[in-house]
C-alpha positions as a Markdown table, in Angstrom:
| # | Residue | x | y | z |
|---|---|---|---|---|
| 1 | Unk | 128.9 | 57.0 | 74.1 |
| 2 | Unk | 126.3 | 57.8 | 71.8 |
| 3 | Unk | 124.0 | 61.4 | 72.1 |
| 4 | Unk | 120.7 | 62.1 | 70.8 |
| 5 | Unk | 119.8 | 65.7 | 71.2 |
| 6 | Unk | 115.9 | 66.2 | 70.3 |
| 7 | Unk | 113.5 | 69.4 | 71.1 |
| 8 | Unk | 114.5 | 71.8 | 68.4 |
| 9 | Unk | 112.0 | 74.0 | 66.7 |
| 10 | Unk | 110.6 | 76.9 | 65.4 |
| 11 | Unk | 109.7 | 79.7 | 67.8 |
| 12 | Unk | 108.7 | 83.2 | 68.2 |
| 13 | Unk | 111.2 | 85.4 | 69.9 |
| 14 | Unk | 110.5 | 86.1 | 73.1 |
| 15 | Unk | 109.5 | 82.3 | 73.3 |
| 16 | Unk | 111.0 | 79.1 | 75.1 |
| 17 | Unk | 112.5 | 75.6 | 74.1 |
| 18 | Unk | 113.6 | 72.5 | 76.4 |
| 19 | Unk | 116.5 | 70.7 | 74.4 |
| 20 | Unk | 117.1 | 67.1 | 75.5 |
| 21 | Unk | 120.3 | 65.2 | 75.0 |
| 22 | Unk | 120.1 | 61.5 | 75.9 |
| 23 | Unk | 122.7 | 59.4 | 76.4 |
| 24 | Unk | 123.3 | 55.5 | 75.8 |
| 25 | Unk | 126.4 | 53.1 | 75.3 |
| 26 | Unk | 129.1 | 53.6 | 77.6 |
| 27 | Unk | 127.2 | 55.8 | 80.5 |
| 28 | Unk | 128.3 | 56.6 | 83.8 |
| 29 | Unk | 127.5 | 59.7 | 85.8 |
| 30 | Unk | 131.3 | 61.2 | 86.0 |
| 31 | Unk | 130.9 | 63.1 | 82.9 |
| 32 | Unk | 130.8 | 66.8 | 82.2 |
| 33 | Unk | 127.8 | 67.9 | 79.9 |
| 34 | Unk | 127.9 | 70.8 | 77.4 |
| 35 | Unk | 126.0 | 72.3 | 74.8 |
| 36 | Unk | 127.6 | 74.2 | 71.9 |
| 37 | Unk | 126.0 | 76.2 | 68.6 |
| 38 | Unk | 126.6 | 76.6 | 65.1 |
| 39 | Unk | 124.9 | 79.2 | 63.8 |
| 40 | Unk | 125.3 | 79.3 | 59.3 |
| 41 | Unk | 128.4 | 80.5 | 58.3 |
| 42 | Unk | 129.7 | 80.6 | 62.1 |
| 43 | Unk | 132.4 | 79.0 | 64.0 |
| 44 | Unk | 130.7 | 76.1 | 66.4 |
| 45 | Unk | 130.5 | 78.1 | 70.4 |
| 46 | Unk | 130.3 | 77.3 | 73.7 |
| 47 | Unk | 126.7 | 77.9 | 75.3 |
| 48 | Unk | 126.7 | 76.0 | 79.1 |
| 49 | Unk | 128.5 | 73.5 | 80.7 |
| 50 | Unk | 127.5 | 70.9 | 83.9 |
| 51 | Unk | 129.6 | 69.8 | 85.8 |
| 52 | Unk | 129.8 | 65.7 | 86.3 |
| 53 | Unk | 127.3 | 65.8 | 90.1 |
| 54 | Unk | 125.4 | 68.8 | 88.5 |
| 55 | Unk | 126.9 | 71.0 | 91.1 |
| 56 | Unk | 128.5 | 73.5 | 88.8 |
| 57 | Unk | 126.9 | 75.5 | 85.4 |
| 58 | Unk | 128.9 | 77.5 | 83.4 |
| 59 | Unk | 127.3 | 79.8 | 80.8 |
| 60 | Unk | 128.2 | 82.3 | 77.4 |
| 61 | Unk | 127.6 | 86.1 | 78.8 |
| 62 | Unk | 124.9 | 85.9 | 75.8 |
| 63 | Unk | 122.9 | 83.5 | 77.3 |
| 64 | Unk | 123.6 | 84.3 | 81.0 |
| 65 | Unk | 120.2 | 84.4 | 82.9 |
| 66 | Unk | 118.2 | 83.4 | 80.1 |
| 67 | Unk | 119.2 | 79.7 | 79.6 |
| 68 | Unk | 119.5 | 77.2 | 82.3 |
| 69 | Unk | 121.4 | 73.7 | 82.0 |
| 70 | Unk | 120.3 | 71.1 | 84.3 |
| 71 | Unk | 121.3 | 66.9 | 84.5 |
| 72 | Unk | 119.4 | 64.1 | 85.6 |
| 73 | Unk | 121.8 | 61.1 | 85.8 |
| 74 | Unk | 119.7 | 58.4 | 86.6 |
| 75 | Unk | 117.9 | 59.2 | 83.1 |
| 76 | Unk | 121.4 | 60.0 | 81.3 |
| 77 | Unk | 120.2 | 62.7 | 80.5 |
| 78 | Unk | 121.1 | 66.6 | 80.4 |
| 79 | Unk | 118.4 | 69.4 | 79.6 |
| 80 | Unk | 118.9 | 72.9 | 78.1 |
| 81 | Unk | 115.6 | 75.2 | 79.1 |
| 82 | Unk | 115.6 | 78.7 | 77.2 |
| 83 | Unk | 113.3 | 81.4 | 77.7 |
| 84 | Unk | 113.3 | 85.1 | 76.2 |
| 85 | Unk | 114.9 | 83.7 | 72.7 |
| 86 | Unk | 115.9 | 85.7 | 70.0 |
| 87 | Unk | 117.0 | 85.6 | 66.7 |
| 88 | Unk | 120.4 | 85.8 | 67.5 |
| 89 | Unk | 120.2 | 82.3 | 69.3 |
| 90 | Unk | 118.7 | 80.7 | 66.3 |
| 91 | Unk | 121.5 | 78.1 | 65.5 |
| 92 | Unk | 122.1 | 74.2 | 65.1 |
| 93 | Unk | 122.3 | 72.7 | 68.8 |
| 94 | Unk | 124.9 | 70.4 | 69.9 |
| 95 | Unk | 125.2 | 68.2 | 72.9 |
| 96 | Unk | 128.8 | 66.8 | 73.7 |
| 97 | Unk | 130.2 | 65.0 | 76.9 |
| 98 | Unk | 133.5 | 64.3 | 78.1 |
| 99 | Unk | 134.7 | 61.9 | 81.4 |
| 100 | Unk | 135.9 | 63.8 | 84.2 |
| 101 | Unk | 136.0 | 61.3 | 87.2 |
| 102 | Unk | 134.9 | 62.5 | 90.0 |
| 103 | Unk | 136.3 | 66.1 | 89.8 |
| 104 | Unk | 134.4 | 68.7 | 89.0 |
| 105 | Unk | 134.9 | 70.3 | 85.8 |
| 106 | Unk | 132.7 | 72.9 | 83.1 |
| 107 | Unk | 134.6 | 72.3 | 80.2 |
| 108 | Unk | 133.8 | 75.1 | 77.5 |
| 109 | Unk | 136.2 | 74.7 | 74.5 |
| 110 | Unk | 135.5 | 72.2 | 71.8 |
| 111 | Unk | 138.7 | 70.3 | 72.2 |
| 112 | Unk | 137.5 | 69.3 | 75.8 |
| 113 | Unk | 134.7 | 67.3 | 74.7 |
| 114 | Unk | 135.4 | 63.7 | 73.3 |
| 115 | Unk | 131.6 | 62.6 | 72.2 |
| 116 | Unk | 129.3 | 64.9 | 70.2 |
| 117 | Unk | 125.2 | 64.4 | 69.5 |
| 118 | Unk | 124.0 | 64.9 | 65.8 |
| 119 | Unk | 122.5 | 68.4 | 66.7 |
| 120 | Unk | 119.0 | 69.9 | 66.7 |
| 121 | Unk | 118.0 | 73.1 | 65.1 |
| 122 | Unk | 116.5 | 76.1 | 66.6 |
| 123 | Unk | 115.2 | 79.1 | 64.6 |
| 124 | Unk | 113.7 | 81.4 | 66.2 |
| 125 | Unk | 111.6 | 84.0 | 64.5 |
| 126 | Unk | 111.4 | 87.9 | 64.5 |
């Protein structure tokens, strides 16, 4: 499976972003979605998590009520929307996936996730 993340930028705090993560290759829909950050000098961290049917989100308390994680399988794609930014969040973006089946799973530790996008920077500004 191959994973392009796109929608990076610069923004203001306070501001909002749409990351995209598309997905090509070996696709099917039983697949968990996450997104992880790196920001410099940092460990790589969980952020969200959707399950394989999109009927289960798992989030970071950091980002809990700000970001929102979302799917849309028939596009192979999974979307990360996040309002009221701040510096803190400013970090390189990774999408990864992993096969679940059918079951459904929010995996949130790196070590779950077999396939990783090239990432997509986010700065935001103070």
């Amino acid at each position: 499976v191959q994973l392009q993340a796109s929608g990076g930028g610069l923004v203001q705090a306070g501001g909002s972003l749409r990351l995209s993560c598309a997905a090509s290759g070996r696709t099917s829909s039983s697949y968990a979605k996450g997104w992880f950050r790196q920001a410099p000098g940092k460990e790589r961290e969980f952020v969200a998590a959707i399950s394989w049917n999109g009927s289960t989100t798992k989030y970071t308390d950091s980002v809990k009520g700000r970001f929102t994680i979302s799917r849309d399988n028939a596009k192979n794609t999974v979307y990360l929307q996040m309002n009221s930014l701040k510096p803190e969040d400013t970090a390189v973006y990774y999408c990864a996936t992993t096969y679940t089946g059918n079951v459904v799973y929010t995996p949130s530790t790196r070590d779950e996730y077999s396939d990783w996008g090239q990432g997509t920077l986010v700065t935001v500004s103070s």
